[in-house]
Each structure stands twice: as structure tokens, then as C-alpha cells.
C-alpha positions in Angstrom: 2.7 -12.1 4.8 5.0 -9.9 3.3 8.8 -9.7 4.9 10.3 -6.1 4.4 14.1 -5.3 4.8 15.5 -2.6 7.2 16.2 1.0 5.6 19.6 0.3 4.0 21.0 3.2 1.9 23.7 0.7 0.1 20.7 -1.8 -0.7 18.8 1.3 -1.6 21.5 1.8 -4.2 21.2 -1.8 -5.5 17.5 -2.3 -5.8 17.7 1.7 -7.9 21.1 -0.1 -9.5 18.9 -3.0 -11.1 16.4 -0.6 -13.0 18.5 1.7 -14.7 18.9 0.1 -17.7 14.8 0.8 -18.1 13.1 3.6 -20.0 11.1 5.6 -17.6 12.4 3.6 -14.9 11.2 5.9 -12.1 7.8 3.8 -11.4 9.2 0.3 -11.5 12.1 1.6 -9.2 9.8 3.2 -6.8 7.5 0.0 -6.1 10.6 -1.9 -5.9 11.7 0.5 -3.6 8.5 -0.2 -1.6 8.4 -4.2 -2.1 12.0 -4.2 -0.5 11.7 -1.5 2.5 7.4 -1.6 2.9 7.7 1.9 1.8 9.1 4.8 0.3 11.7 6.1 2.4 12.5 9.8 2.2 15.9 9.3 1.9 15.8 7.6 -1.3 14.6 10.9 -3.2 17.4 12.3 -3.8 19.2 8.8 -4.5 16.9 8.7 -7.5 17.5 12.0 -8.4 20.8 11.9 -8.6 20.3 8.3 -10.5 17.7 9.8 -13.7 19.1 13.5 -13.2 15.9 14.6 -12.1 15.0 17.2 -9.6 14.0 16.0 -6.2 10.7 17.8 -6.7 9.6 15.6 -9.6 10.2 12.5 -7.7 8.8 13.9 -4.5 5.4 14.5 -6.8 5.6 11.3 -8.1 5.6 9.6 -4.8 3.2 11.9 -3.7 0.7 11.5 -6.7 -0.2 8.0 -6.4 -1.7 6.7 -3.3 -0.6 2.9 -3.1 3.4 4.3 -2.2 3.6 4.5 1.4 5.6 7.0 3.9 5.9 5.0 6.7 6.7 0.7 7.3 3.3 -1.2 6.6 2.0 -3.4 9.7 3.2 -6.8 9.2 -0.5 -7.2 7.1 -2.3 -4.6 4.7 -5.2 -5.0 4.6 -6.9 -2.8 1.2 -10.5 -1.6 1.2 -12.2 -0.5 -2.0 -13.5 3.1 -2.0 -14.3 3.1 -5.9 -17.9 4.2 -6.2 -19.3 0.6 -7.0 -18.1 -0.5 -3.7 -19.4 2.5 -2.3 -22.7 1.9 -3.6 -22.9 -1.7 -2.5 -22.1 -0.5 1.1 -18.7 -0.2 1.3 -18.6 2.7 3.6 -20.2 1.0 6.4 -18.0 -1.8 5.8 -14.8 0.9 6.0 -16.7 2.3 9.5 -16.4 -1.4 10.5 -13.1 -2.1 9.5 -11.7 1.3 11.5 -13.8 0.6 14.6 -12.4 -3.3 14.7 -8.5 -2.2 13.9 -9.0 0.5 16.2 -7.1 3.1 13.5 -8.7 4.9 10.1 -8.0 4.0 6.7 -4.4 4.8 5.7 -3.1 4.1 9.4 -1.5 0.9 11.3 -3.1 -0.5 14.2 -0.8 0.3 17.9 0.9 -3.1 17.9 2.2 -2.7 14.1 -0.1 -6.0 12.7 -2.5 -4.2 10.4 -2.2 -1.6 8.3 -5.5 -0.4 6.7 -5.3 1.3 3.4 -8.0 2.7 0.8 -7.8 1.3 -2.9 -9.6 2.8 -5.8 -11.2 0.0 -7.8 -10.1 -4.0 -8.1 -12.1 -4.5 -10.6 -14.8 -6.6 -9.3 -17.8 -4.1 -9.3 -20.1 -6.7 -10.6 -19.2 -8.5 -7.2 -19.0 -5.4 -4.4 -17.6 -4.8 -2.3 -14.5 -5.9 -2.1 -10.5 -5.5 -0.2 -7.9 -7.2 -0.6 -5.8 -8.7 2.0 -1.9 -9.2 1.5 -2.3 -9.5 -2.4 -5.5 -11.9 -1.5 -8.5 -10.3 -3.6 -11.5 -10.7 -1.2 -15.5 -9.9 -3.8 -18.7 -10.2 -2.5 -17.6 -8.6 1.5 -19.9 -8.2 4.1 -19.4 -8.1 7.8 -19.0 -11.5 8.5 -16.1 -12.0 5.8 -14.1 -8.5 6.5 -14.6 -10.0 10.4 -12.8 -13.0 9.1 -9.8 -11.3 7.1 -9.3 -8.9 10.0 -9.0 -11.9 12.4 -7.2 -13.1 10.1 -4.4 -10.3 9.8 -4.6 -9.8 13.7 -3.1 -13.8 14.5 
């Protein structure tokens, strides 16, 4: 289970701090960013802009481009469902109507008491074994309602 820190602007500075001796360090900052606070604070555009002299507009796209940087604190569990077309095809989207109906929230939203947060991912990898999620950095292949009924159990205890 990941353990996220509180929204500190001085430890902001540090985790920025230890990547700006990288070329094209704005990625590798920004998921450290997220490893350390669950997500991508608004505050910590413009620190980066100021840091790589950059306008707050071009991180605020980057952030906003890929999906896997969160706005808002994770639940205490994410729990990733596959929405590539392979996973799709295999029936992932009645396994995503299951998932939402359990959790009680909709794909890229955290369940009322903060445990789960459900997410979309667009491919593992493991489209020769469909569908498949991934649960805290566990890769889950071959899903089906008994097994997503397990990891969600398992991310609500």
C-alpha cells in the first residue's frame, strides 16, 4: 500500500531539487512529484517553472496530457483497469461496470471513505492474457468477476 506525504512546498522544493541535474527532467520530476504527495499538486506548477524556466502553460499541458498524473490524493489503494482495446474485446467493459457498481464511484474517482481509487490504464501488455488491472503496482491477467471481486476486497480491508 502506498504511504503518501502531506503537501509540503519546502519538500516540494527538494524532491524538484534532486532532478535538476537531468536533461529533460520535467517527466521524472513530475512522477516523483506524484510518488511523494499521490499526486500532482497545483501548486507545484509554477515551482517547476520557475525551476526549467518554462512557462506555467507548458507544464500545465504536460500534466494534463498524460492520464496516469493525478489532481487530487489517491485512496489509500488504486486499483488500474485496462481500457486498451484487447481488454475491451475480452470483456473488459463489463468488468469496469462491475468494478464502478462494487466501489460505488466511476473510473478515475475514489470511493466515499478514501480506500479505493479506481483509475483507467491504456494497455499492460498482457493482451494475449485479457483482461487485466493492476492493483497497487500488482499486475492482475486473465480477470474475471471472481478475481476483480477478490482485488476489490482486497483494496477495501
Amino acid at each position: 500500500m502506498p504511504h503518501y506525504e502531506p503537501w509540503s512546498e519546502e519538500r516540494a522544493r527538494t524532491v524538484i531539487e534532486e532532478f535538476s541535474h537531468l536533461e529533460g527532467p520535467l517527466m521524472p520530476m513530475l512522477h516523483a512529484v506524484q510518488e511523494t504527495f499521490g499526486y500532482v499538486p497545483d501548486a507545484v506548477v509554477p515551482m517547476l517553472a520557475e525551476t526549467l524556466n518554462v512557462s506555467r502553460a507548458e507544464v500545465h499541458g504536460v500534466v494534463t496530457f498524460y492520464h496516469d498524473f493525478r489532481h487530487e490524493p489517491a485512496g489509500r489503494h488504486v486499483l488500474k483497469i485496462c481500457r486498451a482495446e484487447a481488454c475491451q474485446a475480452a470483456g473488459g467493459d463489463a468488468l469496469t461496470a462491475h468494478a464502478e457498481h462494487r466501489l460505488g464511484c466511476k473510473l478515475g474517482e475514489t470511493t466515499a471513505d478514501g480506500r479505493v481509487t479506481v483509475e483507467p490504464i491504456y494497455c499492460l501488455g498482457l493482451c494475449a492474457t485479457a483482461p487485466s488491472a493492476m492493483l497497487d503496482g500488482k499486475i492482475v491477467a486473465r480477470l474475471n468477476e471472481r478475481r476483480l471481486d477478490a482485488l476489490i476486497s482486497e483494496a477495501q480491508s
